[in-house]
PyMOL commands that place a pseudoatom at each C-alpha (Angstrom):
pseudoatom trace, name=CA, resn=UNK, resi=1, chain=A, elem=C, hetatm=0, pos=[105.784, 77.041, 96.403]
pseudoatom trace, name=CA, resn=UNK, resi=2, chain=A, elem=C, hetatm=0, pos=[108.793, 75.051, 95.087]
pseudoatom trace, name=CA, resn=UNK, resi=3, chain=A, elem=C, hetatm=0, pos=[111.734, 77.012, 93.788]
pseudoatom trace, name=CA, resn=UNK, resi=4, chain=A, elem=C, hetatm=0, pos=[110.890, 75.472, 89.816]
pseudoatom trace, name=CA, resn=UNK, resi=5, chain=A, elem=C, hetatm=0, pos=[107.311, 77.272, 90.169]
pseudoatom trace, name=CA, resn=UNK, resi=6, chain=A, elem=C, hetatm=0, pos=[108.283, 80.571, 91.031]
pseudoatom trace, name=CA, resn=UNK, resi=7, chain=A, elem=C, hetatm=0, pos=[111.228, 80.769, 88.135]
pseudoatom trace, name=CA, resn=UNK, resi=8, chain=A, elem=C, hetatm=0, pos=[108.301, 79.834, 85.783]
pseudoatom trace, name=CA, resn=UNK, resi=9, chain=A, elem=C, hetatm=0, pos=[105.837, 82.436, 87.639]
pseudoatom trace, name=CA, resn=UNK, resi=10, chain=A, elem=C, hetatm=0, pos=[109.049, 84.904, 86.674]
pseudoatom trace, name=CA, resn=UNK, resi=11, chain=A, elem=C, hetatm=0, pos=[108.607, 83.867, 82.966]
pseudoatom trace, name=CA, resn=UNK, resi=12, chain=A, elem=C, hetatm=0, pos=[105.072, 84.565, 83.246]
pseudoatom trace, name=CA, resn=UNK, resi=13, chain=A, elem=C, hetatm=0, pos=[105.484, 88.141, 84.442]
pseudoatom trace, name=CA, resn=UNK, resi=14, chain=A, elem=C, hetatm=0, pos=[107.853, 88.750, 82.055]
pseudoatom trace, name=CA, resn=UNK, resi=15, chain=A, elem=C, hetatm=0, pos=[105.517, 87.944, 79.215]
pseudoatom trace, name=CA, resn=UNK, resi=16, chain=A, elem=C, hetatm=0, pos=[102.964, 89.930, 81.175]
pseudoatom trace, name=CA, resn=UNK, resi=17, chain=A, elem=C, hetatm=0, pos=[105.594, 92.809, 80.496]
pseudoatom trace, name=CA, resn=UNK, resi=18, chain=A, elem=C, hetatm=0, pos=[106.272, 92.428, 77.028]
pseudoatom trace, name=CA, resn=UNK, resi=19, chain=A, elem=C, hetatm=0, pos=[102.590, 92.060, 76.473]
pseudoatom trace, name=CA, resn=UNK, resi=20, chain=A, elem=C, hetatm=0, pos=[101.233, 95.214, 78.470]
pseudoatom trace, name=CA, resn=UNK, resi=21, chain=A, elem=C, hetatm=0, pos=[104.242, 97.905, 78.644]
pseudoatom trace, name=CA, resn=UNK, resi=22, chain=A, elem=C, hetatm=0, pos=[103.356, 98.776, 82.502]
pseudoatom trace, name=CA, resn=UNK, resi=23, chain=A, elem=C, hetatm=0, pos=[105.654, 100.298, 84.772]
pseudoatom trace, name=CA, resn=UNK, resi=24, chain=A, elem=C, hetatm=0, pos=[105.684, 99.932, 89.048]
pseudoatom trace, name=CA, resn=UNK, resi=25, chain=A, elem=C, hetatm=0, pos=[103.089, 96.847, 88.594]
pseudoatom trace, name=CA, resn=UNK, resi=26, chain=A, elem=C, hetatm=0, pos=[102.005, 96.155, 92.398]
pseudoatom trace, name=CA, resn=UNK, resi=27, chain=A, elem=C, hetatm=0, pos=[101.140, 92.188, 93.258]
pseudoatom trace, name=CA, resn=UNK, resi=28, chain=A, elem=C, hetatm=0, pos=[97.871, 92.633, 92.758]
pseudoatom trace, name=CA, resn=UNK, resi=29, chain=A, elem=C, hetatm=0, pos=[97.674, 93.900, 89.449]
pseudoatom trace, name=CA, resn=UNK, resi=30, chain=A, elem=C, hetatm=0, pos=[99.541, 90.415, 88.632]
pseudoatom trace, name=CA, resn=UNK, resi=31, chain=A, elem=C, hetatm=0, pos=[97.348, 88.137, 90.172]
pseudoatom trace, name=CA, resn=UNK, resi=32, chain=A, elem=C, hetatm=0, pos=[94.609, 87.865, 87.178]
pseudoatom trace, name=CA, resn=UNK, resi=33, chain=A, elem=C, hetatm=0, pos=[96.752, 86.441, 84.994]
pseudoatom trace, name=CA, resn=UNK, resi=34, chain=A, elem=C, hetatm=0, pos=[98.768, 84.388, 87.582]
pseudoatom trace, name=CA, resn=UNK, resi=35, chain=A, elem=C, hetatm=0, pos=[95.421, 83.093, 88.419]
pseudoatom trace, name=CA, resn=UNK, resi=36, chain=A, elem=C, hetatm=0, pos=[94.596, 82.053, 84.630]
pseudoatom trace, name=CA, resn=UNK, resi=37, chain=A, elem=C, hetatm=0, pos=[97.720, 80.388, 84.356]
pseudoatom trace, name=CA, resn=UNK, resi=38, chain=A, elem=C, hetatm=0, pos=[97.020, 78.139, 87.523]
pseudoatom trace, name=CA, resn=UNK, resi=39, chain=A, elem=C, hetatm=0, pos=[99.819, 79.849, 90.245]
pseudoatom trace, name=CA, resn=UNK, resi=40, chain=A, elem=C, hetatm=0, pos=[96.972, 80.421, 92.567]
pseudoatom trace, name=CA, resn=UNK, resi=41, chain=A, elem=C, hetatm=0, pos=[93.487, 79.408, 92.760]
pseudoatom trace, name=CA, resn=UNK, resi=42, chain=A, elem=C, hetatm=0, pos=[92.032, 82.558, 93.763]
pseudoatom trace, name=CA, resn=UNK, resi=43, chain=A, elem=C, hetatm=0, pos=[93.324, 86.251, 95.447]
pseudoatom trace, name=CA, resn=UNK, resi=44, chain=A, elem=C, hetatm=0, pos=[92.371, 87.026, 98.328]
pseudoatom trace, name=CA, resn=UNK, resi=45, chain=A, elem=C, hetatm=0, pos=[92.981, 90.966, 100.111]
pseudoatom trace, name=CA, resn=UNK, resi=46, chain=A, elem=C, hetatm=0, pos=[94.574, 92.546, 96.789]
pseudoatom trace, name=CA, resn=UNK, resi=47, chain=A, elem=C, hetatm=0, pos=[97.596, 90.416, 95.926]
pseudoatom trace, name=CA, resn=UNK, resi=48, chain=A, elem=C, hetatm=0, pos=[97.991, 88.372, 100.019]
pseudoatom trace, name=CA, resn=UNK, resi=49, chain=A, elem=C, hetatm=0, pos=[99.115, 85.235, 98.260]
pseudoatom trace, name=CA, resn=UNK, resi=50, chain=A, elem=C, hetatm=0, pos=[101.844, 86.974, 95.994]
pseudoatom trace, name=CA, resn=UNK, resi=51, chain=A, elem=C, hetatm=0, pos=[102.991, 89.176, 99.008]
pseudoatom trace, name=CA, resn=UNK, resi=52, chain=A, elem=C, hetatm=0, pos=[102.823, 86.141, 100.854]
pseudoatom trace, name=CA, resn=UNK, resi=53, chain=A, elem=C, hetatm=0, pos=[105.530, 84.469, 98.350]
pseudoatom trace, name=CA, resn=UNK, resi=54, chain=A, elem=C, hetatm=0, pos=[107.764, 87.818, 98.039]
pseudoatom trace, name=CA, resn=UNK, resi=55, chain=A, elem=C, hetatm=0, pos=[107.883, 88.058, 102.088]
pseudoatom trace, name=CA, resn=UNK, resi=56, chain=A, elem=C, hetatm=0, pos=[109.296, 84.358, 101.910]
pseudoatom trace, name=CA, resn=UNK, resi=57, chain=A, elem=C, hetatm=0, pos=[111.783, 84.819, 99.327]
pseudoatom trace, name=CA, resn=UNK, resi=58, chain=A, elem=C, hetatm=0, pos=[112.844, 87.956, 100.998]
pseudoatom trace, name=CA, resn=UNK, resi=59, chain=A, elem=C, hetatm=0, pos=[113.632, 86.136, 104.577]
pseudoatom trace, name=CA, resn=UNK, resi=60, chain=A, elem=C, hetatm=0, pos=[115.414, 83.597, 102.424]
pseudoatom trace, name=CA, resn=UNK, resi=61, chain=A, elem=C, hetatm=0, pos=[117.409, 85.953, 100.480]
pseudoatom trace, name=CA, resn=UNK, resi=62, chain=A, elem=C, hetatm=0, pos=[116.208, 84.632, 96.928]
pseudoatom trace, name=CA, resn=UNK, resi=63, chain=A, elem=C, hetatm=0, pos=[114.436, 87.455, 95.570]
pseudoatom trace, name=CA, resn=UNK, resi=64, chain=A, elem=C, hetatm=0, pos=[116.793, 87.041, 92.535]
pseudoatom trace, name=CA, resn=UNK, resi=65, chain=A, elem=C, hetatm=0, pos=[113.769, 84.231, 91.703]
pseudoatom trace, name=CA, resn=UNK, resi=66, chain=A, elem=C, hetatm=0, pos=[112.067, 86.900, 90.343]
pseudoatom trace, name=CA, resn=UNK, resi=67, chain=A, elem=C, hetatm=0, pos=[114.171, 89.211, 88.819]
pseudoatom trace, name=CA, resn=UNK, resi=68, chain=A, elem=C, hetatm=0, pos=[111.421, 91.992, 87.848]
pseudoatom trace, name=CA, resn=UNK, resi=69, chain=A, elem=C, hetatm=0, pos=[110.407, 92.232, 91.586]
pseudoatom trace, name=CA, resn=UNK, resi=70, chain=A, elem=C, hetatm=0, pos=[111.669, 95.828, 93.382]
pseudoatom trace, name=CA, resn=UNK, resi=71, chain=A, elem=C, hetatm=0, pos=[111.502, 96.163, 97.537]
pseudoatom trace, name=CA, resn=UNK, resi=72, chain=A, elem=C, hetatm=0, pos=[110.542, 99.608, 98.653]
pseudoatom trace, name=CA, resn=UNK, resi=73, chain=A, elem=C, hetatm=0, pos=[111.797, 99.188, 102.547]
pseudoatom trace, name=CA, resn=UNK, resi=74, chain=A, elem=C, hetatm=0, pos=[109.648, 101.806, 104.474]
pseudoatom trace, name=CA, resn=UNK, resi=75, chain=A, elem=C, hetatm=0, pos=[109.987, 101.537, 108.851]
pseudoatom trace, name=CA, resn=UNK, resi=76, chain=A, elem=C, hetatm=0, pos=[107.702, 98.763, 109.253]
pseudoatom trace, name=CA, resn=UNK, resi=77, chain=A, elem=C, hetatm=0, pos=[106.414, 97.363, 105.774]
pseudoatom trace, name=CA, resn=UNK, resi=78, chain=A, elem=C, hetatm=0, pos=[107.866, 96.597, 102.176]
pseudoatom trace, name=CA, resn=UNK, resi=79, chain=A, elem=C, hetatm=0, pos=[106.032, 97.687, 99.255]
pseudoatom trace, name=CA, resn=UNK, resi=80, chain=A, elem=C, hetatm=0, pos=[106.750, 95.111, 96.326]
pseudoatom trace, name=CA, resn=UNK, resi=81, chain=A, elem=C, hetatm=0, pos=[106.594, 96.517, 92.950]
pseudoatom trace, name=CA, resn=UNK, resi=82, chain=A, elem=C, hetatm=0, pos=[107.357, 94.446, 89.285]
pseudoatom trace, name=CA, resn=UNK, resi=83, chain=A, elem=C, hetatm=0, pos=[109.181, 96.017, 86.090]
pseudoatom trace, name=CA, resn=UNK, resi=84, chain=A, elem=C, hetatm=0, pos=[110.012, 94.548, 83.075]
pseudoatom trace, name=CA, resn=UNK, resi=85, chain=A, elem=C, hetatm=0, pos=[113.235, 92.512, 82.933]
pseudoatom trace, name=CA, resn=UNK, resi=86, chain=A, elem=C, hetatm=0, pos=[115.494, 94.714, 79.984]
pseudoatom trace, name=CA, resn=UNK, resi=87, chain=A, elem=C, hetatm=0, pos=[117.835, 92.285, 78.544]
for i in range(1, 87): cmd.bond("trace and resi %d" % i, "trace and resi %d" % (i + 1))
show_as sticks, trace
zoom trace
């Protein structure tokens, strides 16, 4: 996924936020509505294709794409978790 896509997937989320007033959202909780507004065609093992995307950013060091994502760092895996962006 291009760079553009996942700023506007970030703008998405955010609304998501405004909208709903949840806290420690996990990837899968998002994918309904990133699937309604076309970011994926379907999910697939509660939030793969999300996870999938976060794992990427991570090894590139551009989380910052998403700003509302959090990385719990356990031994061996990372549990992703989204929060409203306070501005």
């Amino acid at each position: 996924m291009q760079n553009s896509e996942i700023i506007k997937m970030g703008y998405v989320i955010q609304s998501f936020f405004e909208k709903e007033k949840l806290i420690d959202v996990k990837p899968k909780d998002l994918m309904p509505i990133l699937i309604e507004k076309g970011f994926f065609k379907k999910d697939h093992r509660d939030g793969l294709p999300l996870r999938a995307i976060l794992r990427d950013l991570d090894r590139r060091d551009e989380l910052y794409l998403l700003p509302q994502v959090r990385a719990d760092r356990k031994e061996k895996n990372v549990s992703w978790f989204f929060n409203e962006l306070k501005i």
